[in-house]
N, C-alpha and C positions, 0 to 999 in steps of 0.2 A: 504494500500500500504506500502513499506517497503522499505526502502532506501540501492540502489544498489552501495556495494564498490568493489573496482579494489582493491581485494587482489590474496592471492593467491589460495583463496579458490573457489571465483568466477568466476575465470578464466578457471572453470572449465564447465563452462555454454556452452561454444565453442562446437563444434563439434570435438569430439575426434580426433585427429592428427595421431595416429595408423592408426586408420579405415580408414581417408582420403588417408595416402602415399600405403596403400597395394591395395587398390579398384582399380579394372582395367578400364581401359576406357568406355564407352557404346558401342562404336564402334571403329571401327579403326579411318573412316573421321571424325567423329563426335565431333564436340570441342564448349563447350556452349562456347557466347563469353564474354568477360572477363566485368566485371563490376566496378565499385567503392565503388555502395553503398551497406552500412551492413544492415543486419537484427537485429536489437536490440533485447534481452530475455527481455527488459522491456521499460516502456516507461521513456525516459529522467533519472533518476536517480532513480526509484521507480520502483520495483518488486512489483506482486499482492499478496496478503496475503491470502494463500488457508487454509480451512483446521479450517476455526474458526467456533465456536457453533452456532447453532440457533439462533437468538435474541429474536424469538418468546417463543421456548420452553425452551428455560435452558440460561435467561439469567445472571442468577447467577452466570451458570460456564463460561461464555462469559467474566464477568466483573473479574477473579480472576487471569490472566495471568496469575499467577505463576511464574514469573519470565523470562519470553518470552523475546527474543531478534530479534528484525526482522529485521537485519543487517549483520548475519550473512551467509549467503549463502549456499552455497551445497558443502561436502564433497564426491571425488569419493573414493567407496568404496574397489575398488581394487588396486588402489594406497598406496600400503603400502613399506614407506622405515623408513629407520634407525632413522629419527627424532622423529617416532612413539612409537620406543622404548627406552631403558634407555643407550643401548650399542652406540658406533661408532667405526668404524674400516672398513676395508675392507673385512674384515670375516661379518660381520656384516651384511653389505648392500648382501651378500648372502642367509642369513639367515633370514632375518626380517624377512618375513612372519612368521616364526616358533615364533621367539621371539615375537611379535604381539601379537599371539595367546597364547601365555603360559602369557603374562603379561594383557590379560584382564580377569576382576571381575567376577567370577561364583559364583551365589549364591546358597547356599545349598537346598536340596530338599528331605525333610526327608519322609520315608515311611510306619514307624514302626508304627503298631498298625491301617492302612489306611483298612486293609481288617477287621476287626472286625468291625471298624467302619463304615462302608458299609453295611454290616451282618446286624446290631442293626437298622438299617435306618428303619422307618415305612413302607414306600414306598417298599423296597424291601422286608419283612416283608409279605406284603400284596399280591406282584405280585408270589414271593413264594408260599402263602397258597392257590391261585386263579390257578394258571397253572400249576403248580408243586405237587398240593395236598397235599404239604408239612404240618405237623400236627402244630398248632400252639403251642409254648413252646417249639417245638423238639430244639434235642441239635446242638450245634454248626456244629457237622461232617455231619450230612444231607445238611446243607442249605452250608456249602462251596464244597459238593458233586453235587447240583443244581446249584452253580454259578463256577463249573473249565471252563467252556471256559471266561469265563471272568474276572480271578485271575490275567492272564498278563496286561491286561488291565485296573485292578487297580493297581497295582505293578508299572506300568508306573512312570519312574522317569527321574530324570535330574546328569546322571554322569559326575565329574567336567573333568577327563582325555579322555572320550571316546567325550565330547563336547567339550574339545579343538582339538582333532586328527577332528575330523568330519567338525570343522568348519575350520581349515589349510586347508582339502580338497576342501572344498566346495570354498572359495576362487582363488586356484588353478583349479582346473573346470570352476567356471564364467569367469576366465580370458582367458579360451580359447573359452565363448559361448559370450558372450558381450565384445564389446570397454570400458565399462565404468559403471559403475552401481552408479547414482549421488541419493545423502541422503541429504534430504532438513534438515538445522540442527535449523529452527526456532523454533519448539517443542518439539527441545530435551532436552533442560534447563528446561520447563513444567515437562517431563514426570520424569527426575532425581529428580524436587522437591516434585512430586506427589510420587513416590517410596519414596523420604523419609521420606514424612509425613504419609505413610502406607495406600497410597491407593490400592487397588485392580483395577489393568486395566485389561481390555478385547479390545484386536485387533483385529478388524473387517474389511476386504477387498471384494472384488468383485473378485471371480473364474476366472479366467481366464487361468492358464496354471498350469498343478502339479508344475509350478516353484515356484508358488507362497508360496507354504508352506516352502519354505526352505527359500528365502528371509527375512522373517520378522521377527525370529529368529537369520539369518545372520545379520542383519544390526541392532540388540539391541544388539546383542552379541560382533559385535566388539566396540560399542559405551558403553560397562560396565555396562549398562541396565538388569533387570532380565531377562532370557529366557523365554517365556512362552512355555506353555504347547499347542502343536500346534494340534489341532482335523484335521486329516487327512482322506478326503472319496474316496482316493484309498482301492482295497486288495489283500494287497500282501501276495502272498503265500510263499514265501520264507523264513523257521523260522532263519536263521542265520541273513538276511536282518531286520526281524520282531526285532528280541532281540535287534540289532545295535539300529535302532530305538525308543523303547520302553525307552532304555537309553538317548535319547536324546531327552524325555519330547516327545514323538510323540503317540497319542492316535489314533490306527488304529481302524478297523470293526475288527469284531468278525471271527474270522475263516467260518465260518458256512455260513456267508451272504456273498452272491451275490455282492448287491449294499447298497451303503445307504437307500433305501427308502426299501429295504428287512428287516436291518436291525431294522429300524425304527417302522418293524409290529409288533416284539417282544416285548411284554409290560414288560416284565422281563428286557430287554435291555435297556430299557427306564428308570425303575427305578434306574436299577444298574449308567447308566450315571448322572443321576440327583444325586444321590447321591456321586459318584466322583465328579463331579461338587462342590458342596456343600463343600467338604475335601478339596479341592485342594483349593476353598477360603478361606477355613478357614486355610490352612497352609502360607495365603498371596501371594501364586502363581497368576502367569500372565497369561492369555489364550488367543488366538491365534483362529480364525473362520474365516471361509471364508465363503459367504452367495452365492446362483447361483443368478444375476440376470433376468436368464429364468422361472426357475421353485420355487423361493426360499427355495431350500434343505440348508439345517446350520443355519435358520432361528427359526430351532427346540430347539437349543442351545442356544440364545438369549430366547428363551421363559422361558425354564428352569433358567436361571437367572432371569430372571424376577417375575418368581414364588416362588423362595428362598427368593427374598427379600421383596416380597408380605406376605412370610408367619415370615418373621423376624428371619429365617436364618442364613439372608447375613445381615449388615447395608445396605451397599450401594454399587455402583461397578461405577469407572469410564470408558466409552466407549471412544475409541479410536479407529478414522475411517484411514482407509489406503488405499492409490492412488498408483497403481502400475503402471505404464504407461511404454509400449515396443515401440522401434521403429519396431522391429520386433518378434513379438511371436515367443516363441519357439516352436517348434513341439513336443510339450509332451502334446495335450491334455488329458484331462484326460481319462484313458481309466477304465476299468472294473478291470482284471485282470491284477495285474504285478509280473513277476518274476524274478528271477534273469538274466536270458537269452534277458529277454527282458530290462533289465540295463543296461547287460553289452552291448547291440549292441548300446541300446543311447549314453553309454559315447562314445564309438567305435565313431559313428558317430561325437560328439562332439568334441573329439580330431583333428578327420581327418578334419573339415573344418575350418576356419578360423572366428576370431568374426566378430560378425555382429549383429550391433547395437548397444545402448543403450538403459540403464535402470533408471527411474528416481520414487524414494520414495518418496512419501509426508504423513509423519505421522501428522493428524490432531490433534485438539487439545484438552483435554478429556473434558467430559461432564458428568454430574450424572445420571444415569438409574432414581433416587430416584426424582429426582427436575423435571424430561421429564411424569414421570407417577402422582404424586401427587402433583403438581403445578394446572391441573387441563386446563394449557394454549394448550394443544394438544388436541384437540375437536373431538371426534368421534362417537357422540351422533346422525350429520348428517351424517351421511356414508348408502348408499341405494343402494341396487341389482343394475346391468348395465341396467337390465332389465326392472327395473322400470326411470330408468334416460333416455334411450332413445327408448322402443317402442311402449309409446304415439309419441313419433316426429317421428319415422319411420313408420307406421304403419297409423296412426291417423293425421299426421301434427300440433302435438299439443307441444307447447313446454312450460307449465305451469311446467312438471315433471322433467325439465334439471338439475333444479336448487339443487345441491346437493354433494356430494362429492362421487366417487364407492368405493366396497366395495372387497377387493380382499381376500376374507376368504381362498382361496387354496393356498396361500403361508403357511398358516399355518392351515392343517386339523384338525381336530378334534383326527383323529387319532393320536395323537401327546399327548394327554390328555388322553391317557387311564389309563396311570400309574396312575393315579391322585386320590388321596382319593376322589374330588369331581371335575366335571367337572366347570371350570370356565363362568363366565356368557358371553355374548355375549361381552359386554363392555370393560368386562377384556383381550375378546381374540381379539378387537379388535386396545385395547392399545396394545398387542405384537404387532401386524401386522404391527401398526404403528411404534414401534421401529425399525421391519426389515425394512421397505420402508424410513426409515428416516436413516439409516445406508448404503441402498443401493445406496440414494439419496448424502450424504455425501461424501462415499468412489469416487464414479463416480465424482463428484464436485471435490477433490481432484488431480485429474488424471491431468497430463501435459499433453496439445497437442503436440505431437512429429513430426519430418519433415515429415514425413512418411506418416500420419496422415491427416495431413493439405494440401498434397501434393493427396494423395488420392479421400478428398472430392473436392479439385476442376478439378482432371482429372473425376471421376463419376459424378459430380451434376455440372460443368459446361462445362466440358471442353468434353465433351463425344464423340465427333465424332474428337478430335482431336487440337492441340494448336503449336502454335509453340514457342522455349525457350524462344525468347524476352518476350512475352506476359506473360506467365507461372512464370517468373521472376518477372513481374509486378504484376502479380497478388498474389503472395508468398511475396513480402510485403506488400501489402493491405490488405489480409487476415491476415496476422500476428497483424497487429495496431489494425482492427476490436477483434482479440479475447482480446489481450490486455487491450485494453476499457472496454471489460466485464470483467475484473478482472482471465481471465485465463492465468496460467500459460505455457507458451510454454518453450520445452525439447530441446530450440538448440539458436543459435546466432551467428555472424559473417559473413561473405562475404558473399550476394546474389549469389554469383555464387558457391561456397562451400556448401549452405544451398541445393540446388536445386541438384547440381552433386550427393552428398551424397544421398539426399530421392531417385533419378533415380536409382542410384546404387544398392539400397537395395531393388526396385520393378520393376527394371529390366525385371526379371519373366516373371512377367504380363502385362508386357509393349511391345507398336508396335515401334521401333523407328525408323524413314525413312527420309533418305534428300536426295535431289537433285544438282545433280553438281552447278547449276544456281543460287542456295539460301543458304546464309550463316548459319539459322537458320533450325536446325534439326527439322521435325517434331516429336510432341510425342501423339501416340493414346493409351486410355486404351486396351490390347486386350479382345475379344467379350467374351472367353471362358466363360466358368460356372465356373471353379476354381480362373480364374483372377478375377473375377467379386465380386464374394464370399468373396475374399483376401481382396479387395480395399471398398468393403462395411464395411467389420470387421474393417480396420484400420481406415474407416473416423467415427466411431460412438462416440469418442470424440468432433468433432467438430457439430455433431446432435445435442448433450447435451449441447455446449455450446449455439450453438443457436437453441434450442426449442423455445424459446419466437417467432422467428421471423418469425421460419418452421410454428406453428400455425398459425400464423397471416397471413400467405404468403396463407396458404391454404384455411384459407376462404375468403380471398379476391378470390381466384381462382377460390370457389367457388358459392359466387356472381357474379362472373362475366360471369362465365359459365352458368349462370339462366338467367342472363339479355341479354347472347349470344342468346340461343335458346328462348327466348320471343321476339325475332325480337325488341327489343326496341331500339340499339343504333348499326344502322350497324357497328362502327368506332373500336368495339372493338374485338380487334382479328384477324381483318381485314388482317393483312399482317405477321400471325405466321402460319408458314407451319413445322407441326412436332414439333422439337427443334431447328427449330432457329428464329433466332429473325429479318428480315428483314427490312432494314430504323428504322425509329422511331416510334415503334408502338403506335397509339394514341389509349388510355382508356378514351373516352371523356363519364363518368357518375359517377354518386354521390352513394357514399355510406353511408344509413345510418347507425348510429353508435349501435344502439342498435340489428338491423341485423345484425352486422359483430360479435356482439360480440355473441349473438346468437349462430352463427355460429362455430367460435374458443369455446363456452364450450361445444357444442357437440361432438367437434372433442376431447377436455381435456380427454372427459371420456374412447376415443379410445385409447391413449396412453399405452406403455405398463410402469412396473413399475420402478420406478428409473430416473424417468423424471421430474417429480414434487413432491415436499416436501410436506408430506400429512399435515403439520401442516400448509399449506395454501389453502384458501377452491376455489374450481372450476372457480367459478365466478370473484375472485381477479387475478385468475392466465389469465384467457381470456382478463380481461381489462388490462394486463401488459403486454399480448401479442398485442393485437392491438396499445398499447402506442409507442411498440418495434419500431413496421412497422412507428411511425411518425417520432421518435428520429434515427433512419440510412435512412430518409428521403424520404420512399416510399411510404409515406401517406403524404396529408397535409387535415390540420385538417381546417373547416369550419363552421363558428357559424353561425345558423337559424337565421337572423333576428326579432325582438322581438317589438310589438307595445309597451311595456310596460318596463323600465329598470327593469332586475332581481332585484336590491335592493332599487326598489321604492316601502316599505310595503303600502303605504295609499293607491296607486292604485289599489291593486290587487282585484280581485271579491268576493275572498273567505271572505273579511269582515278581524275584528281582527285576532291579534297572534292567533296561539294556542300550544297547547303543544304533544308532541307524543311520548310517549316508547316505545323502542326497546329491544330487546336483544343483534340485532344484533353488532359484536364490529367495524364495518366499518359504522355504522348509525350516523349521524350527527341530532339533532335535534334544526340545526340553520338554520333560513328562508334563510339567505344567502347562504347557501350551498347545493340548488338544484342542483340537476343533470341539465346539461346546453345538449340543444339541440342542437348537431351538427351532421355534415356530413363530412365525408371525401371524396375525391378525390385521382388520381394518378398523380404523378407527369409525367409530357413528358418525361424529357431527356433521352435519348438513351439506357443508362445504366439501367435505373428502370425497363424495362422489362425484361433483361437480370438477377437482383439480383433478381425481384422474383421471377424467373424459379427455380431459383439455390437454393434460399430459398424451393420449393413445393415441388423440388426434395429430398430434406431431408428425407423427411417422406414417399414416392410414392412407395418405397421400403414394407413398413408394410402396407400400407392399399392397395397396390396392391394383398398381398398375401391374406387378408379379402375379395377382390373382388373375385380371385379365387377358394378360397374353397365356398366363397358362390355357388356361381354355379357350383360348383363341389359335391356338397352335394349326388344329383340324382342318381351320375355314382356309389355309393357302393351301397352294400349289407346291412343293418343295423338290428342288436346290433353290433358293434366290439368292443373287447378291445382297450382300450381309446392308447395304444401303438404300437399298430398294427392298430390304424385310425388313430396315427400321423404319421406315417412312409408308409400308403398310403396317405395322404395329401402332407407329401413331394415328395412324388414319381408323384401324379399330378401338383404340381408346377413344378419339372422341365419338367415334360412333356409338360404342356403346353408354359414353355419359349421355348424350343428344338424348340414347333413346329412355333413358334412367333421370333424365332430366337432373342430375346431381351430381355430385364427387367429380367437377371437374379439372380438381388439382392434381387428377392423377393420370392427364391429357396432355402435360409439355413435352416436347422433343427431348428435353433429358431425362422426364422419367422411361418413356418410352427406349433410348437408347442404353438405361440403366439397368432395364428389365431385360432384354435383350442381352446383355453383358452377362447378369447374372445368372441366366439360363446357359448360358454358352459356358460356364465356369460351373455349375451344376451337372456338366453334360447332357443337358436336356435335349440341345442345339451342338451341333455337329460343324467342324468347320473344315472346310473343302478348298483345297489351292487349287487356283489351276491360272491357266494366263492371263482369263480376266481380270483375275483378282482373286476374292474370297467367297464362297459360297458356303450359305446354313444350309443343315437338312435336319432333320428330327432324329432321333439316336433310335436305333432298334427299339433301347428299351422305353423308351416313354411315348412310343407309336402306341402301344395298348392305354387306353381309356383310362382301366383302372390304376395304373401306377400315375398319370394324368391327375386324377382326383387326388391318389395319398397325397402329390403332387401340392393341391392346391387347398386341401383339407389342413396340410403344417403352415403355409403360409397364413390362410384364413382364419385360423385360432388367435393371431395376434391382432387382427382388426375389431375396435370397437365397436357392436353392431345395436 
């Protein structure tokens, strides 16, 4: 935690003042009614501390601060006047921004001699005399005759005039797309002392909008920090736009490809990146990566690092994870193609409307690639197919094979190792995979909950058929303290009734808002649409991640209790839940034992997708910290089996003397006292516990509802398909069948759809087929039959709230 000052930097924490005086009403009648109390951004005088290392894996660089100050607060970035720079005057305060910019630090970015040195690489060398039939020894003009679509591309530099004119604009732009754009400055004294001790950083984010590439250049650039070299997986056709870029450290695709993963098939392209890669460390440059956490595409560049310093290269590279959090995304997802026409209409667009929103940074805090891989403390020796971890329990009811960690090798194919003089062993590619899932896991951890955000998941996962403002406002502090507690940082603070106008204002959209002459409080319904629906699921997916622990926990309590429903054993439970709601005091009068529930929670672990759980902690700790979750926010109480014998009475016990027992395992205790103790749990009565754990199950009902549907949708195609044309008929039967269920259409996005698909295919449900198109699915012998189909969809469906 970090001690919150009232200067004036923190004052910045508020909800923009701009954004609040121009926002129009919700309605004409419509008036939230006026409140007293605030919403604190922290608890009592202490801010949460995002954005620090593993303790597990790199607690080395955990323990080096660097010179960390966790006092200092958040700078908004577009807030620039005359104090910023060296001048005063009234010409001045016109011009800042210009001065600003011409008076921050560009450091030089030399290029001479970078293509020969590229040329000389083994690697390209090799991919040369393999695909190109280039002769080996041939002279210099052949092989830069083989590599000209990719001369710009290493040519790629950082110019100091065309990066000051670029980033004046780029300031001027955000201030007409966002209220605010706030820079957490706890690790910005880290990263100035890391720069000067010559470290090599690498910035790593979570994709989310082409915004994000220009952001995190923006915000080191006005802070005096090196630029990095930002890997960009748009392609832009436009070579005036390309050149601009290329000057300003932006490493696009190659003309030629399509998309990234086009790109990615060319082993010649492969080489020639690893070996920029390589140059651009060695000249002390900073690099810039965004990883997808759908598909893990930029996850290939991480590996590439990882293999320079495997081969002693590189020394070492400090990683640097980064939390973008919007209150409202910008509409620039990433598209395919961009060109100029299609710039000029965004900024068009950009100009003409008004900001909206905030933006808030958390640069975390570096850590060593070198200390995370050969510490030896990141385990990946238990990592086993999906396959193997649950279709003995699905199939067989056998749950001896749960226990384990999965294993998600298609974040990073193989095909990614062609270039490679030797393909790396299983081990080695399955320590990259754990850097990307631990960098995805980080960046996401990083992200500020925004109103937006926070306001989302409780109109979707509580409030769904409808709330009115009193409540709503109630409930937007108590959800704020709960994330709090967990050590997340929320992107807003001040007056409950400001905190709430603002989030309405910005999801408006998607919003039903309705009152009544007779009642002072305005209703608010999420509307039904496919696009509202979509919107308010993508905004609440910060508040999922902060509570996973509980969303597991929640579901398999849900679904023990759904077992003990239909076994007629305790009429009492369920009794008075019709749909979603929760009528009187629902009584859960039965025992839950503890070693079933946790059962339960690591079957569900392995369902997850990735960026949920930190792979440096293994399956089974993560399930008993989920059930712990459900005791400590009070929806369990925990009950100890009565015992004829005290646990620490040794003379009594039958087994006779001590004795002694090794383990490997590093959670094994081999003291008599510290049995695993036999309990059960219970639910608590009070009124509200039915209602948190609805609102808990509904977190997740979204991804395993879209599991339940392609399961039994498997039948309706045709099979082989290519693996992109089955994911894009999977989504088009999700939303067909919400269309025809008129409901649950959060479980219709293209990345639940491509997520279900994934983990079918890791299941062995789905079968996957090379050939020279590409990739094609087919259905596996064994889940061609109906009924392994249903045990199929029977283990999924136990975890959905119904």
């Amino acid at each position: 935690m970090e001690q919150e000052k009232n200067d004036g930097i923190n004052k910045d924490t508020v909800l923009p003042l701009p954004i609040q005086q121009n926002r129009p009403a919700l309605s004409c009648g419509l008036k939230i009614r006026k409140m007293m109390k605030t919403v604190p951004p922290c608890l009592g005088k202490f801010r949460p501390v995002v954005g620090q290392c593993c303790h597990q894996c790199t607690p080395d660089s955990l323990s080096k601060k660097l010179g960390q100050n966790y006092s200092l607060g958040f700078h908004n970035l577009l807030s620039v006047n005359e104090t910023q720079t060296r001048y005063r005057g009234w010409l001045v305060r016109r011009v800042c921004c210009a001065l600003f910019v011409s008076g921050c630090k560009v450091y030089s970015s030399p290029v001479s001699g970078r293509i020969q040195r590229v040329c000389q690489s083994n690697r390209v060398k090799k991919a040369l005399t393999a695909e190109h039939k280039a002769p080996e020894g041939g002279d210099g003009h052949g092989q830069l005759d083989c590599l000209s679509p990719f001369l710009p591309l290493i040519n790629t530099c950082i110019s100091s005039g065309v990066l000051r004119f670029v980033g004046w604009a780029m300031l001027k732009m955000f201030a007409s797309v966002f209220g605010s754009i706030q820079v957490n400055l706890n690790h910005l004294s880290a990263l100035h002392r890391a720069s000067q001790e010559g470290s090599l950083l690498v910035y790593v984010y979570v994709r989310q909008s082409a915004v994000d590439c220009a952001l995190i250049p923006l915000v080191l650039f006005c802070h005096s920090l090196r630029v990095p070299y930002t890997v960009c997986p748009l392609q832009i056709k436009n070579a005036s736009l390309r050149s601009i870029l290329q000057k300003v450290g932006v490493v696009l695709l190659p003309p030629s490809a399509r998309t990234e993963e086009d790109a990615e098939m060319d082993t010649l392209y492969q080489s020639v990146m690893t070996a920029l890669v390589r140059e651009l460390l060695h000249e002390g440059q900073a690099i810039s990566i965004g990883v997808s956490e759908r598909s893990g595409l930029g996850g290939q560049w991480l590996a590439r690092i990882r293999q320079l310093i495997k081969e002693g290269s590189v020394p070492d590279v400090s990683l640097v994870p980064v939390g973008i959090s919007y209150d409202c995304v910008p509409k620039t997802y990433i598209q395919v193609d961009v060109g100029l026409r299609s710039i000029f209409q965004w900024l068009w667009c950009l100009f003409c409307g008004r900001p909206e929103g905030s933006v808030r940074i958390h640069l975390g805090q570096p850590f060593s690639v070198k200390e995370m891989c050969e510490s030896g403390r990141c385990r990946v020796d238990e990592w086993l197919p999906l396959q193997d971890l649950l279709l003995p329990v699905i199939l067989n009811n056998r749950a001896g094979r749960a226990f384990g960690q999965r294993r998600m090798s298609w974040l990073l194919p193989s095909s990614y190792y062609a270039s490679e003089l030797e393909e790396p062993s299983r081990s080695e590619r399955n320590l990259s995979i754990a850097i990307i899932l631990h960098l995805i896991f980080s960046a996401t951890s990083c992200m500020a909950v925004m109103p937006t955000s926070l306001m989302s998941s409780l109109l979707l996962y509580k409030h769904r058929k409808g709330v009115s403002t009193s409540v709503l406002c109630r409930d937007v502090a108590w959800l704020t303290e709960e994330l709090l507690f967990r050590n997340k940082d929320v992107g807003f603070g001040g007056s409950l009734t400001e905190v709430v106008h603002y989030s309405l204002s910005l999801l408006a959209p998607h919003l039903i808002i309705a009152a009544a002459p007779s009642k002072k409080d305005p209703l608010i319904v999420p509307s039904p649409s496919l696009a509202a629906t979509l919107h308010l699921c993508y905004m609440a997916k910060t508040v999922t991640h902060a509570f996973i622990l509980e969303a597991v926990g929640a579901c398999a309590v849900s679904a023990m209790l759904c077992e003990v429903a239909h076994s007629g054993v305790s009429s009492s439970v369920r009794s008075d839940v019709e749909g979603e709601e929760v009528k009187g005091d629902t009584e859960f009068d039965v025992v839950l034992c503890q070693s079933e529930l946790t059962a339960r929670a690591l079957q569900l672990c392995h369902l997850l997708p990735p960026g949920f759980m930190p792979p440096c902690q293994s399956s089974q700790s993560f399930a008993l910290d989920a059930i712990d979750s459900l005791v400590r926010c009070g929806i369990l109480i925990q009950e100890e089996i009565p015992r004829d014998v005290p646990i620490c009475d040794f003379w009594k016990k039958e087994d006779g003397p001590l004795t002694w027992t090794t383990s490997d395992d590093p959670y094994h205790s081999d003291s008599d006292c510290e049995e695993p103790d036999l309990c059960s749990y219970k639910i608590r009565q009070p009124s509200h516990c039915p209602e948190m754990l609805f609102f808990l199950c509904r977190m997740l009902a979204g991804h395993l509802r879209a599991l339940c549907w392609t399961t039994m949708g498997l039948d309706l195609f045709e099979m082989p398909l290519a693996e992109a044309e089955f994911v894009a008929q999977i989504h088009s039967h999700l939303c067909d069948t919400a269309n025809k269920k008129k409901q649950h259409y959060e479980s219709c996005s293209e990345e639940a759809a491509h997520t279900a698909v994934r983990t079918l295919i890791d299941l062995g449900v789905l079968l996957e087929e090379w050939q020279k198109e590409g990739v094609f699915l087919a259905v596996s012998p064994l889940f061609q039959l109906s009924e392994n189909r249903q045990k199929l969809h029977r283990f999924i469906s136990q975890y959905l709230y119904n």
